[in-house]
C-alpha positions as a Markdown table, in Angstrom:
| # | Residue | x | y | z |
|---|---|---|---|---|
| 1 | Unk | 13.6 | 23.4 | -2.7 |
| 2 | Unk | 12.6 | 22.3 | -6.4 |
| 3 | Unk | 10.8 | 18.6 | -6.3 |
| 4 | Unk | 10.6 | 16.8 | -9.3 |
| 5 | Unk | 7.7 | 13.6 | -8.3 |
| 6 | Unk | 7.1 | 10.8 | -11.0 |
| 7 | Unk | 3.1 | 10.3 | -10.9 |
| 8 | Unk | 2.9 | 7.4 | -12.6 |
| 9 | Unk | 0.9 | 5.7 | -9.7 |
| 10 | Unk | -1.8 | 8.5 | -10.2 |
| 11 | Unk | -2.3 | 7.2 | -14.0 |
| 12 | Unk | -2.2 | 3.9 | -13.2 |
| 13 | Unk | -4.9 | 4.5 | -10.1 |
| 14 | Unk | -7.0 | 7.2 | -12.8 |
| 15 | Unk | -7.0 | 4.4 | -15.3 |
| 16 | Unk | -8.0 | 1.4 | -12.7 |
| 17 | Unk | -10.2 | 2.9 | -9.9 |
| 18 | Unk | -10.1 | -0.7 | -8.0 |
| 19 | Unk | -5.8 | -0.2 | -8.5 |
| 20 | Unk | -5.8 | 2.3 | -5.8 |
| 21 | Unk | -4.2 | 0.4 | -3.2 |
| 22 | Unk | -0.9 | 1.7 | -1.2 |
| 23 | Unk | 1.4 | 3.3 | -3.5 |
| 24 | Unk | -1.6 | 5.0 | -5.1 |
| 25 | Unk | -2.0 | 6.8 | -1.9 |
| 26 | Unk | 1.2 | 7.3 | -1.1 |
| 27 | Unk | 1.5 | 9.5 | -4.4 |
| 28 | Unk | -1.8 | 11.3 | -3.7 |
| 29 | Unk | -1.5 | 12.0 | -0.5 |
| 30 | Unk | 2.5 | 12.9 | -0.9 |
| 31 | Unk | 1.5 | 15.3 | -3.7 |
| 32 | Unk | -1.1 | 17.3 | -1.2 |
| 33 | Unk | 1.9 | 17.6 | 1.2 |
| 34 | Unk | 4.1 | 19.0 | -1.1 |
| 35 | Unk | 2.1 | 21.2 | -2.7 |
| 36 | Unk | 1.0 | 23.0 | 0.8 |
| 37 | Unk | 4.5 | 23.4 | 1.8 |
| 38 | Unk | 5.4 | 26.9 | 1.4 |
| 39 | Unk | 9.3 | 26.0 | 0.6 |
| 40 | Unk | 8.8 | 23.2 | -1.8 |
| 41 | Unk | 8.5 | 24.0 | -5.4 |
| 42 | Unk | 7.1 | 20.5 | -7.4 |
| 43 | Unk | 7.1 | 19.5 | -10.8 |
| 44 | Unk | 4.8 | 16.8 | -12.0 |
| 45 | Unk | 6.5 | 14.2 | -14.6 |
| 46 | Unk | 5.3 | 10.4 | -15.1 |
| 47 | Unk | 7.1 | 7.4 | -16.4 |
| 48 | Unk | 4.2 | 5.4 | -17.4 |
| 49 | Unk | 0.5 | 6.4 | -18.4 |
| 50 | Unk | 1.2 | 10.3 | -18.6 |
| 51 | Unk | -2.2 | 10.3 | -20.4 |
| 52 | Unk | -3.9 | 9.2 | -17.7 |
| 53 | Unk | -1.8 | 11.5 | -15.3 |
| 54 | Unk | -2.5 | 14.5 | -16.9 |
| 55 | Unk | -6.4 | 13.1 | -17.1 |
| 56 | Unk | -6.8 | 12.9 | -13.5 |
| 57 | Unk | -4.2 | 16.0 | -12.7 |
| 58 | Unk | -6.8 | 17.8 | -14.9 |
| 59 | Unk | -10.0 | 16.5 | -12.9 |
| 60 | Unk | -8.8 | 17.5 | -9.7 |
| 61 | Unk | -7.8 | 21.2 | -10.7 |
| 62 | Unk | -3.6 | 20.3 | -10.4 |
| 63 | Unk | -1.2 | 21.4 | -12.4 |
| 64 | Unk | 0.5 | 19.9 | -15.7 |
| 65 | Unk | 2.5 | 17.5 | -16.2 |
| 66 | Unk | 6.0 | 18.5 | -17.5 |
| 67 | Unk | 7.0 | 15.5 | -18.6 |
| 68 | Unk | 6.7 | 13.7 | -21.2 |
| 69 | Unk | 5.2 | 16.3 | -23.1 |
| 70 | Unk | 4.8 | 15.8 | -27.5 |
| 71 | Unk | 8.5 | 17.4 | -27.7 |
| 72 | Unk | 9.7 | 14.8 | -25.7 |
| 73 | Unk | 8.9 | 12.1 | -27.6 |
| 74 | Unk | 9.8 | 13.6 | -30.7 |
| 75 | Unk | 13.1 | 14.6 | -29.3 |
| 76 | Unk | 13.6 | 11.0 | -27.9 |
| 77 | Unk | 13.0 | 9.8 | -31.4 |
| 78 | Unk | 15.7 | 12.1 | -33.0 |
| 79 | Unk | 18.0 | 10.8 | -30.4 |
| 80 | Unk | 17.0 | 7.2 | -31.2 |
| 81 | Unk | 17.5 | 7.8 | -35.0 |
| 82 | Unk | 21.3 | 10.1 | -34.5 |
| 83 | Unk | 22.3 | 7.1 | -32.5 |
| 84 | Unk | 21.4 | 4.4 | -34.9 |
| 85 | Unk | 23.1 | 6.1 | -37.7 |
| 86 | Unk | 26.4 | 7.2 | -35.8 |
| 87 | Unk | 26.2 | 10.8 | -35.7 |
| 88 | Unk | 28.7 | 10.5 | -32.8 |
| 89 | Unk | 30.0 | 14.4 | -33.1 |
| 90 | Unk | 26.1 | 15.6 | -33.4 |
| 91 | Unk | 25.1 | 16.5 | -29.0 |
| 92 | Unk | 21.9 | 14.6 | -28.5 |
| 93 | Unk | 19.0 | 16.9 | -27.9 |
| 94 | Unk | 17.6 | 17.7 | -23.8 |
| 95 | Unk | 14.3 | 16.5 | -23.1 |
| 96 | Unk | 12.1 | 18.6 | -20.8 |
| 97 | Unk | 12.9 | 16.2 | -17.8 |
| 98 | Unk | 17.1 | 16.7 | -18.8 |
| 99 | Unk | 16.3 | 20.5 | -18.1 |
| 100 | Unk | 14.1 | 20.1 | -15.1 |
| 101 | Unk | 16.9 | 18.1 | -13.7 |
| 102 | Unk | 19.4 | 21.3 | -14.4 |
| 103 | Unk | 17.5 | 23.3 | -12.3 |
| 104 | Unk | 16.0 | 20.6 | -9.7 |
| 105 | Unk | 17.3 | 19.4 | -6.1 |
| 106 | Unk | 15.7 | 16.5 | -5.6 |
| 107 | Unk | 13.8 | 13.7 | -8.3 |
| 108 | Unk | 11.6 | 10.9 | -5.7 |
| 109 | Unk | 10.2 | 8.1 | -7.5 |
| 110 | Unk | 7.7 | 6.2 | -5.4 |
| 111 | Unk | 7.8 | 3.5 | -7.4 |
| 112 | Unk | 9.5 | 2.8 | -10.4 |
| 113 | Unk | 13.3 | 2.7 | -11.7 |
| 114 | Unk | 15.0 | 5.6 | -11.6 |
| 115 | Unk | 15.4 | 7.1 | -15.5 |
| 116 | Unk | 18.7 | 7.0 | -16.7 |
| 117 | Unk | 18.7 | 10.5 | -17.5 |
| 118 | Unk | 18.8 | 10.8 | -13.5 |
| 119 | Unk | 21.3 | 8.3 | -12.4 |
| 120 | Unk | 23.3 | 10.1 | -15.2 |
| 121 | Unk | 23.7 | 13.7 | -13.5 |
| 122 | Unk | 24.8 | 15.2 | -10.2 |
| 123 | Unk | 22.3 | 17.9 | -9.4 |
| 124 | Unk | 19.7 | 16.8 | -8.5 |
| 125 | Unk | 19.1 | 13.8 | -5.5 |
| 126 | Unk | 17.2 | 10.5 | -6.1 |
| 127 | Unk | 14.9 | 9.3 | -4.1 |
| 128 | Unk | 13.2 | 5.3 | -4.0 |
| 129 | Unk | 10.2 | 4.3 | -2.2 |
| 130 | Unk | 10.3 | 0.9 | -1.4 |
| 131 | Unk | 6.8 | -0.5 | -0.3 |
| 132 | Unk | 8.1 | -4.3 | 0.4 |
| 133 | Unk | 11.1 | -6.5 | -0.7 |
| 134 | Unk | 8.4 | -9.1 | -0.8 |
| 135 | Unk | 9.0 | -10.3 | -4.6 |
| 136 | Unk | 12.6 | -10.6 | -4.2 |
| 137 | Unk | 12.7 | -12.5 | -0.8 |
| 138 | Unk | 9.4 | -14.8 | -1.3 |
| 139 | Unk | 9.5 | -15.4 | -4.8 |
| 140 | Unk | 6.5 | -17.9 | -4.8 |
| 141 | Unk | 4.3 | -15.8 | -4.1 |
| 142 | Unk | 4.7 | -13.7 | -6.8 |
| 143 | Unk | 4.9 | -13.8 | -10.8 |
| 144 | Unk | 8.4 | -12.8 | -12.1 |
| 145 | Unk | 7.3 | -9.7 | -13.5 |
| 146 | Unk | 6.6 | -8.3 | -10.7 |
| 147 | Unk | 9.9 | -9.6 | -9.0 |
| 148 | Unk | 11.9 | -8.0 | -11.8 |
| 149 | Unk | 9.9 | -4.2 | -11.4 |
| 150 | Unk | 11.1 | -4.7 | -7.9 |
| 151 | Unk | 14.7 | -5.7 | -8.4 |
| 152 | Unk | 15.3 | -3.0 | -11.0 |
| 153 | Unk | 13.6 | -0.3 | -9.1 |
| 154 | Unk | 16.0 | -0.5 | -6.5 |
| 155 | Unk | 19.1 | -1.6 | -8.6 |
| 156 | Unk | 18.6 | 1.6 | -10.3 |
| 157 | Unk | 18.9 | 3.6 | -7.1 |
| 158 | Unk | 21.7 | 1.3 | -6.0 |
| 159 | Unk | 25.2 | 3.4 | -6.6 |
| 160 | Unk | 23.8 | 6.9 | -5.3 |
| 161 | Unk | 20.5 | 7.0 | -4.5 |
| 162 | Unk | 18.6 | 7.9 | -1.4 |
| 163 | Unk | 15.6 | 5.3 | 0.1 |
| 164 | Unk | 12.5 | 5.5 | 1.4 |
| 165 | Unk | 10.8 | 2.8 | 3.5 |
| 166 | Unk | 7.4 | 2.1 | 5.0 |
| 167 | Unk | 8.6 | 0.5 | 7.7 |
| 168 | Unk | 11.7 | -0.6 | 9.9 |
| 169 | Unk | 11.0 | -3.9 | 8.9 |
| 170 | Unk | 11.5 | -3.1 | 5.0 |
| 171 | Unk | 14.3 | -0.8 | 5.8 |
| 172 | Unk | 16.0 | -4.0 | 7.4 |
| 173 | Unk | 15.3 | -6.0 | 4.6 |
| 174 | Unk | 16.5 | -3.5 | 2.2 |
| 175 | Unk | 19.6 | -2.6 | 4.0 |
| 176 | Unk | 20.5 | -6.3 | 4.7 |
| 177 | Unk | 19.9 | -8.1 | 1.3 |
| 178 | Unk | 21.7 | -5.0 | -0.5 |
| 179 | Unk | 24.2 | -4.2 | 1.6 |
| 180 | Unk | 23.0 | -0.7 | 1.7 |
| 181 | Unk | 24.3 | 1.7 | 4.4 |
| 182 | Unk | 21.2 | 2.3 | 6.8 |
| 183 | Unk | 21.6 | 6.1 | 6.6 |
| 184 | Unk | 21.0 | 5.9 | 3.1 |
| 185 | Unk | 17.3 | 4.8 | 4.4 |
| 186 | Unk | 14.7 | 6.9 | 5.8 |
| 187 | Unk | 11.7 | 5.2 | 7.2 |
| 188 | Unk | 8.2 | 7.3 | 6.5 |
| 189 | Unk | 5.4 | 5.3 | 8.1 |
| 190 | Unk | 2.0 | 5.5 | 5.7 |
| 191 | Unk | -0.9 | 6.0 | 7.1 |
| 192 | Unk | -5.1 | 5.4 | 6.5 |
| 193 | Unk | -7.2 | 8.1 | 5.2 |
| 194 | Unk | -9.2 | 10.3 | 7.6 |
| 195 | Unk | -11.8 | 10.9 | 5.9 |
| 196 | Unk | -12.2 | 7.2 | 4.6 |
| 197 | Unk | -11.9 | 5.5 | 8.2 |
| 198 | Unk | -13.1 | 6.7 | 11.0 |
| 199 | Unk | -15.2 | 5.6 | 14.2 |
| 200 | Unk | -19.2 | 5.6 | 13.1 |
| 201 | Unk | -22.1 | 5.4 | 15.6 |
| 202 | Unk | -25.3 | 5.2 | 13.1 |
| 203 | Unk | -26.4 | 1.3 | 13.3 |
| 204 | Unk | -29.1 | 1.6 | 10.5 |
| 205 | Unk | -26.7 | 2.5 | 8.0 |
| 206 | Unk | -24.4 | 0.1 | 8.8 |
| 207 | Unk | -27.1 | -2.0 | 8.2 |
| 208 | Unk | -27.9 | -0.4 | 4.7 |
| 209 | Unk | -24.5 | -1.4 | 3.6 |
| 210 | Unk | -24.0 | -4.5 | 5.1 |
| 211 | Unk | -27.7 | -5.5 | 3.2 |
| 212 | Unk | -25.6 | -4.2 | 0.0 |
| 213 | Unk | -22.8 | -6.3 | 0.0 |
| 214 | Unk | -25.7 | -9.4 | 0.9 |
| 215 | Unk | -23.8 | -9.6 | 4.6 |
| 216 | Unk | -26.8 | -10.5 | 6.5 |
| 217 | Unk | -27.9 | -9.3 | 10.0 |
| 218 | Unk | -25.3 | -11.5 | 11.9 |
| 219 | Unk | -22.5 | -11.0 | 13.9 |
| 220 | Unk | -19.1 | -11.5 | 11.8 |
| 221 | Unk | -15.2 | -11.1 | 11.9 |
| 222 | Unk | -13.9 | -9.1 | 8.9 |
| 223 | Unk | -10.7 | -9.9 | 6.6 |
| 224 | Unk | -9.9 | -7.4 | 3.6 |
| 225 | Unk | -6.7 | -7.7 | 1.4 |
| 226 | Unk | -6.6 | -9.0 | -2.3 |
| 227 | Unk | -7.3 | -12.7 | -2.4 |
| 228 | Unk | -4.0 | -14.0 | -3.2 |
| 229 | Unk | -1.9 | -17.0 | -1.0 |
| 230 | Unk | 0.7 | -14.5 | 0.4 |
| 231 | Unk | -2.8 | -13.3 | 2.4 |
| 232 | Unk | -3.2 | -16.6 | 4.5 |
| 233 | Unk | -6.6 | -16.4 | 3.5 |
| 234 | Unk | -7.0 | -20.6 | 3.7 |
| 235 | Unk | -5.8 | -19.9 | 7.2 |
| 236 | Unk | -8.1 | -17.8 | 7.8 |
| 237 | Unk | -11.2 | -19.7 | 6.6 |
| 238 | Unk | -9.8 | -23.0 | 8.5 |
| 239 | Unk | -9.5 | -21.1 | 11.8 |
| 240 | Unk | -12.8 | -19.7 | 11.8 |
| 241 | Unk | -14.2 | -22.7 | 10.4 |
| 242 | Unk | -13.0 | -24.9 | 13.3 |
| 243 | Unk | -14.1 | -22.3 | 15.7 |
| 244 | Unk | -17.5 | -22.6 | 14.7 |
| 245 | Unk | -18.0 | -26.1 | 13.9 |
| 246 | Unk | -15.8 | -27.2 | 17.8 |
| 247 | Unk | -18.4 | -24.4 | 19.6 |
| 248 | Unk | -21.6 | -24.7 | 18.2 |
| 249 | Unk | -21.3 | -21.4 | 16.8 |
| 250 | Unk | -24.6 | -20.4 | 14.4 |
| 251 | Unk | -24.4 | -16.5 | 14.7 |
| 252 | Unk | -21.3 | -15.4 | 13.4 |
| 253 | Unk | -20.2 | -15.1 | 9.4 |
| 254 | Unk | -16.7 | -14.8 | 8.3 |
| 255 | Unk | -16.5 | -12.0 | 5.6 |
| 256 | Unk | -14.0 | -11.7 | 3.1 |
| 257 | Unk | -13.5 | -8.2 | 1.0 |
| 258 | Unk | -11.2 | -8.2 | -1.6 |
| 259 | Unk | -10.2 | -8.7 | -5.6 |
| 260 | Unk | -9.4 | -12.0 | -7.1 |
| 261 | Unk | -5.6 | -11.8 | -6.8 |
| 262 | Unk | -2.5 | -14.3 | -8.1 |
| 263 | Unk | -3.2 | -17.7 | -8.0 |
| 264 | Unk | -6.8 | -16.9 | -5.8 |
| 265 | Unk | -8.3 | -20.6 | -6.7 |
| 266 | Unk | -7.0 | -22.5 | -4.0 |
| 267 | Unk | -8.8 | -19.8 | -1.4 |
| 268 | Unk | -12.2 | -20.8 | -3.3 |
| 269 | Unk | -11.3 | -24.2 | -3.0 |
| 270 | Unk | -11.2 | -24.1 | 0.8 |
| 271 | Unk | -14.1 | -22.5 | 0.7 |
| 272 | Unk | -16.1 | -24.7 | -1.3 |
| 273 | Unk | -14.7 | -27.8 | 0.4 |
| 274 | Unk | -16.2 | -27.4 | 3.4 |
| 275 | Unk | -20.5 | -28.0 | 3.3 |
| 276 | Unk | -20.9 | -25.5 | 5.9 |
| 277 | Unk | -18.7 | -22.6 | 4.5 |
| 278 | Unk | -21.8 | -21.4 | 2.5 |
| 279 | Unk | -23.5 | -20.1 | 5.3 |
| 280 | Unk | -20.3 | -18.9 | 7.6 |
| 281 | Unk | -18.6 | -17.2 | 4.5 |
| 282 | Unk | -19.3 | -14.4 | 2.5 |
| 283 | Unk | -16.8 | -13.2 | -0.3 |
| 284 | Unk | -17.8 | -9.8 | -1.4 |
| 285 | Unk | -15.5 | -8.9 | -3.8 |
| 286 | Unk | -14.5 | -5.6 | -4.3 |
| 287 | Unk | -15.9 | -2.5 | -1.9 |
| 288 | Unk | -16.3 | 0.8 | -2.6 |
| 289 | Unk | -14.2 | 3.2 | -0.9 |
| 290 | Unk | -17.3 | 5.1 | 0.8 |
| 291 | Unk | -18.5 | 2.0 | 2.1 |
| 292 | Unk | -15.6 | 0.4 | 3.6 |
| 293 | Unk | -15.9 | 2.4 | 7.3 |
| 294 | Unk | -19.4 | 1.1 | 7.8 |
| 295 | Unk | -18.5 | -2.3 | 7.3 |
| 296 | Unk | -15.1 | -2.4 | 9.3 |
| 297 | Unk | -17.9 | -0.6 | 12.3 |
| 298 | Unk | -20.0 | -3.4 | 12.0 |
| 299 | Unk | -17.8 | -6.4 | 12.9 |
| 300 | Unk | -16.6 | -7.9 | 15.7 |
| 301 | Unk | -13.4 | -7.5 | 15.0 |
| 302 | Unk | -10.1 | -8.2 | 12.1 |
| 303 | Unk | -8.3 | -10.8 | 11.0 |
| 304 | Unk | -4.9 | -10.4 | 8.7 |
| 305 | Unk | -2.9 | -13.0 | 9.4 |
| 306 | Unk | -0.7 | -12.2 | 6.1 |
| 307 | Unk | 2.5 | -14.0 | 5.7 |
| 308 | Unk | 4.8 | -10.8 | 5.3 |
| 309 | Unk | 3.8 | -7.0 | 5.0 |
| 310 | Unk | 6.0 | -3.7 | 4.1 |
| 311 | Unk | 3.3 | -2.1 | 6.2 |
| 312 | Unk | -0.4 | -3.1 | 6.6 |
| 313 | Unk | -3.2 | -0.6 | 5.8 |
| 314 | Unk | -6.0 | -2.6 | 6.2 |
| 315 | Unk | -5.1 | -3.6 | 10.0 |
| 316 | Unk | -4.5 | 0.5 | 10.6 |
| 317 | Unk | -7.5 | 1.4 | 8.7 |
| 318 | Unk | -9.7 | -1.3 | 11.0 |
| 319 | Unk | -7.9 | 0.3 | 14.1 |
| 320 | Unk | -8.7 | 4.1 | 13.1 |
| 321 | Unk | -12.2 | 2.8 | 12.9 |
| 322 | Unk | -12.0 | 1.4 | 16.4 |
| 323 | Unk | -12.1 | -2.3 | 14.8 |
| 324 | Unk | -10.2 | -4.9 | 17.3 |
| 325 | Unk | -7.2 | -6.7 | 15.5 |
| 326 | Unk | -5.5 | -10.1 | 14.9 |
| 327 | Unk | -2.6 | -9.9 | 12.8 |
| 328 | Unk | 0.6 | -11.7 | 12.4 |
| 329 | Unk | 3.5 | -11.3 | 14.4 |
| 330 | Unk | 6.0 | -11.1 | 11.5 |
| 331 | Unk | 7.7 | -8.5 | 9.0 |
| 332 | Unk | 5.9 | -5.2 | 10.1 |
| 333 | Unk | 2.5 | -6.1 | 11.2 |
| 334 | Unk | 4.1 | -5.6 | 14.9 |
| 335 | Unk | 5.6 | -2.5 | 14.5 |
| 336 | Unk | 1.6 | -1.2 | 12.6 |
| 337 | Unk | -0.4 | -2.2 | 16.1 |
| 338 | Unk | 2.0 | -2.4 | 18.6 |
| 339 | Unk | 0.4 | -3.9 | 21.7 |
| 340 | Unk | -3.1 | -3.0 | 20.2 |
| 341 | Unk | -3.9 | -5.8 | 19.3 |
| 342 | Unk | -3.9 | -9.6 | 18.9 |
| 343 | Unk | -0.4 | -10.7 | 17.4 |
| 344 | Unk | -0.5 | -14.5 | 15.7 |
| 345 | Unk | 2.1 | -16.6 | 14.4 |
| 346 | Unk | 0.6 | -17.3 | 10.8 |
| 347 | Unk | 1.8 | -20.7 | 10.8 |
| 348 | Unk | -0.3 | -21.2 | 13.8 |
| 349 | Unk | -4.2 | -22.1 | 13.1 |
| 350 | Unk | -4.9 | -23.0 | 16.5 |
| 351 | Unk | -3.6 | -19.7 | 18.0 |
| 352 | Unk | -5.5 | -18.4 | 15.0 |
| 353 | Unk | -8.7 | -19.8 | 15.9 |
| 354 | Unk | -7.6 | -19.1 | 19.3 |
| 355 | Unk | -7.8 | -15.9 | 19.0 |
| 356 | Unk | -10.7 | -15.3 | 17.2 |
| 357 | Unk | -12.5 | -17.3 | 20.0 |
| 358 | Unk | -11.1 | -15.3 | 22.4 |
| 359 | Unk | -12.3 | -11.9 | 21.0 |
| 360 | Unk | -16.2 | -13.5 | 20.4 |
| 361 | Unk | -16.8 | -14.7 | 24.1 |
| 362 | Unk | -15.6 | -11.3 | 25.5 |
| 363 | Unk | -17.6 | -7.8 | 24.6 |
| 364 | Unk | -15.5 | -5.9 | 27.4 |
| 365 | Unk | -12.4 | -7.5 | 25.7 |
| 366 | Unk | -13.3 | -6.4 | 22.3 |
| 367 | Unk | -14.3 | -2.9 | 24.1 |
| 368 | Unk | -10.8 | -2.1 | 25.5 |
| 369 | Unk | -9.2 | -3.3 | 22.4 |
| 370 | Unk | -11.3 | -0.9 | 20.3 |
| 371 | Unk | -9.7 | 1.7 | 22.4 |
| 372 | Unk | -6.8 | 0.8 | 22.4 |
| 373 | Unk | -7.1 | 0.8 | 18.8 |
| 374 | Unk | -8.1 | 3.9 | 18.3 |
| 375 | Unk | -5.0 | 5.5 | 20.1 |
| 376 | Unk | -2.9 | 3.4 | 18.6 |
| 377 | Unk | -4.0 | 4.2 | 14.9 |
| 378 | Unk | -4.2 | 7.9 | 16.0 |
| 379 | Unk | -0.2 | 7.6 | 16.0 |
| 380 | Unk | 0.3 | 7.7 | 12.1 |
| 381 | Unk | -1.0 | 10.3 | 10.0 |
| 382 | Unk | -0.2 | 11.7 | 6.3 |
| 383 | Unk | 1.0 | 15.2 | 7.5 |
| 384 | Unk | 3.8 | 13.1 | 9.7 |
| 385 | Unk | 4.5 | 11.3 | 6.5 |
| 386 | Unk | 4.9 | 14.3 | 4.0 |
| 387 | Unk | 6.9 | 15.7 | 7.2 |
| 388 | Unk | 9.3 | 12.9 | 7.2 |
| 389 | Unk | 9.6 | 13.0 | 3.4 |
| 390 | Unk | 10.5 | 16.5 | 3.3 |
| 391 | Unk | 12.4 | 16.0 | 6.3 |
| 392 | Unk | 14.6 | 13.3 | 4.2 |
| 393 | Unk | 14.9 | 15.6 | 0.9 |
| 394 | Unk | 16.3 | 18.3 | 3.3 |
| 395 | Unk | 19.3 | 16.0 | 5.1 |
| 396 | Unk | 20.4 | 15.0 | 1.6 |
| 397 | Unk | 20.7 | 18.4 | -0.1 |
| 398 | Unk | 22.5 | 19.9 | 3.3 |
């Protein structure tokens, strides 16, 4: 079977090493699957930052790209000019992507719009990931370029292409606001690295990193996502403030790990507006990769209380590091930790703070949620997901 995968995400990701969030992965992770499957046969193209592509392709010992390569854009210029001038009778020259797709069964975008040069032939089969109809359905939270990426990605898939989702809860969504027949839609759950997460039992360097990030020696609940409203983040910081200030509590911190997303003042405002946040809070901004384990092993437990989710990594991450979890009960969250966890309305702080009471007063608690945890995060893995995406590729080309 001849794969054609647009990389764009691993540009993007090469140029932005704090970028590498879901559909970063997704790509990486999809593009180790494929290549160690004896029946696939993959070619590389991107649709954005191909420089950047080929950089980090070349860093980690992987193949070309094949498109866009300097012919490309010369021949897309000719094309351009022979157009502009009417040279109707004169047959517009093939880029390299035009022949791949000759000789290719299936082109999978995990991301962006489909080219027209795909939608335009019969060969080969397209194939959409989509991550989250968030944009599209809660607008607010969101700039409107970002809504319009989203609309057009999937518009351009609309008339014959085949989907991908990362969970039944964005399969739903997809399938219902586009009228789209479900068995055009293939769910492939995602998954948290292995050898990123993972259960650690050496305290002193725990400590070491928590003393990097200025964590302190306390006790503390964890919450990592990208500062932004759709997060809940005030929510968050309101709970856990009322817990501590209604109990008494002086030995437990609330840490936040994340980038400054859209619109992020209004969670430093809640923070700052409170006298005893100071001392309960810590915001450490971005974490490094390596150090992210050790500091999900230290806490207590974590708190996503996020509005709406395609899937979740950070609550499966925190579970495959034997973390206990309070999440939302909405959009996929539920379908992520099953009865592992703690499941929240969002709109609810006192079930919030509930919860997060609930979890500090009981060790054994936190002790059989942790293993629960564990076996619940053991569940999802990237071989199932490269296995599910193959899986899909095959049904549409039989």
């Amino acid at each position: 079977m001849k794969i054609i995968l647009d990389a764009m995400a691993l540009g993007a990701g090469y140029e932005n090493p704090r970028g590498r969030t879901g559909v970063f992965r997704v790509v990486n992770y999809l593009l180790e699957g494929i290549l160690a499957d004896a029946s696939s046969d993959l070619s590389l193209i991107a649709t954005g930052f191909p420089k950047e592509v080929e950089l980090f392709l070349r860093s980690n010992n992987l193949q070309k790209l094949k498109y866009p390569l300097f012919e490309d854009r010369v021949i897309q210029k000719l094309n351009s000019l022979m157009i502009k001038y009417g040279l109707r009778n004169t047959p517009l020259l093939s880029t390299n992507l035009e022949q791949l797709l000759k000789v290719s069964d299936i082109y999978h975008s995990p991301y962006m719009p489909i080219p027209d040069a795909v939608t335009k032939q019969t060969k080969a089969k397209s194939f959409l990931t989509v991550h989250d109809l968030i944009p599209i359905m809660y607008p607010d939270y969101f700039n409107s370029v970002e809504k319009s990426l989203v609309q057009v990605a999937i518009e351009s898939a609309l008339d014959s292409g085949f989907f991908f989702c990362v969970s039944e809860s964005t399969k739903n969504d997809l399938c219902n606001t586009y009228k789209i027949d479900p068995d055009r839609v293939r769910v492939t759950y995602l998954a948290a690295s292995k050898s990123l997460f993972y259960v650690i039992q050496d305290d002193l360097k725990i400590e070491e990193v928590k003393l990097k990030y200025n964590i302190g020696p306390e006790p503390y609940f964890l919450s990592l996502c990208t500062l932004e409203p759709r997060k809940n983040i005030e929510q968050t910081i309101k709970s856990f403030l009322a817990v501590v200030e209604q109990n008494s509590l002086n030995d437990v911190k609330l840490v936040l790990i994340g980038s400054k997303g859209w619109q992020f003042d209004s969670i430093f405002n809640e923070i700052n507006a409170n006298t005893n946040s100071k001392s309960k809070i810590v915001v450490t901004g971005f974490v490094d990769d390596a150090d992210l384990a050790y500091l999900y092993n230290g806490a207590m437990g974590f708190i996503y209380p996020s509005f709406y989710e395609g899937f979740g990594l950070p609550p499966l991450e925190a579970m495959q590091c034997g973390l206990p979890v309070i999440v939302s009960n909405t959009s996929s969250l539920p379908e992520v930790v099953g009865s592992a966890g703690i499941l929240v309305d969002p709109k609810d702080g006192e079930s919030l703070s509930e919860a997060i009471l609930t979890l500090y007063r009981n060790p054994s608690l936190r002790e059989s949620f942790s293993e629960k945890s564990i076996a619940q995060a053991s569940k999802f893995s990237w071989d199932k997901f490269t296995e599910e995406t193959i899986s899909g590729y095959d049904l549409a080309i039989s």
